[in-house]
C-alpha positions, 0 to 999 in steps of 0.5 A: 686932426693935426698932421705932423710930418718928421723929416728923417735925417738917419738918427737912430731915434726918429722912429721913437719920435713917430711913435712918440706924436702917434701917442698923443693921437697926432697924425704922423709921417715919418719922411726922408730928408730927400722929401721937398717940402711942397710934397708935404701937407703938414701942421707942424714939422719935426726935423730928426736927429741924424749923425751927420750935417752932411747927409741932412738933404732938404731938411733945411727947406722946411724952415721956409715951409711956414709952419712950426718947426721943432728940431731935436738934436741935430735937427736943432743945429742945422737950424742954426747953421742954415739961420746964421748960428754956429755949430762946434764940436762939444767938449763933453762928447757923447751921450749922457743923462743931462740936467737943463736949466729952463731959463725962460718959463715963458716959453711955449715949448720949454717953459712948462718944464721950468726951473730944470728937467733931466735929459738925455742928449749927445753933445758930440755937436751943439750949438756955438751961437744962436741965430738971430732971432732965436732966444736961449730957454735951455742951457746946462754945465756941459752945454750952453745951448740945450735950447732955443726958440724963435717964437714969431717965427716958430721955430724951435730947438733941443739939444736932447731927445725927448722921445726916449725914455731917459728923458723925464718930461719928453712927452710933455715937449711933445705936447707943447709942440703940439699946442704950438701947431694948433694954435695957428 
């Protein structure tokens, strides 16, 4: 069975993302971010939400861990900041139901969701630039970089939660995440 682990990072969320892996029949943990990653045997690794880049412990560890990481929210700007991207402050704040414009319909993680997919996100924080590497697959009128992927590395990001229930097609990012883990 697929193990993926998900790495704490005190968001409000990160049990919905458990639970959300644990309903398509994935072996989850859930992790704190204090947790190495050589303490892990995991297919794939979620980096959660969380409310602060000060309190993201080893989450940045696990992009050297050489297996597909998917980072949601803030797990997706620290893997800009820590890949050399750049992370601001967003004009648009806090939560809010969001229309994302898939951009690449070949992407594993996003494509499937092509032309566009309502979310529901925070843009407290977002991504200002992408890391090299990475490709831009989501973007909408309040955020430039709602998505972004590096496919050799494995690498992933959303802006959005998709384990909530505001989120239309969360699970569906779920399951591409998934397929990813398993085809390696």
């Amino acid at each position: 069975m697929t193990k993926i682990v998900v790495v704490d990072n005190h968001g409000q969320f990160t049990h919905l993302e458990g639970r959300a892996l644990r309903d398509l029949g994935v072996d989850t943990e859930i992790v704190d971010n204090d947790t190495p990653p050589e303490a892990v045997d995991a297919d794939g690794v979620v980096l959660s939400g969380g409310p602060d880049m000060d309190r993201i412990g080893k989450s940045a560890d696990y992009l050297e861990a050489d297996v597909p990481v998917l980072g949601i929210c803030l797990g997706m700007q620290l893997i800009a900041a820590e890949l050399g991207g750049s992370v601001g402050s967003g004009e648009y704040g806090g939560y809010a139901d969001v229309t994302v414009d898939i951009v690449d319909d070949d992407d594993p993680l996003t494509g499937s969701l092509h032309p566009e997919t309502r979310v529901w996100a925070s843009h407290a924080d977002e991504v200002t630039e992408l890391p090299e590497g990475f490709e831009l697959t989501g973007q909408s009128d309040v955020c430039d970089v709602e998505a972004m992927s590096d496919t050799d590395r494995d690498l992933y990001g959303v802006q959005w939660h998709p384990e909530v229930a505001h989120t239309e097609e969360g699970e569906e990012i779920f399951e591409n995440f998934l397929a990813i883990c398993e085809s390696r």
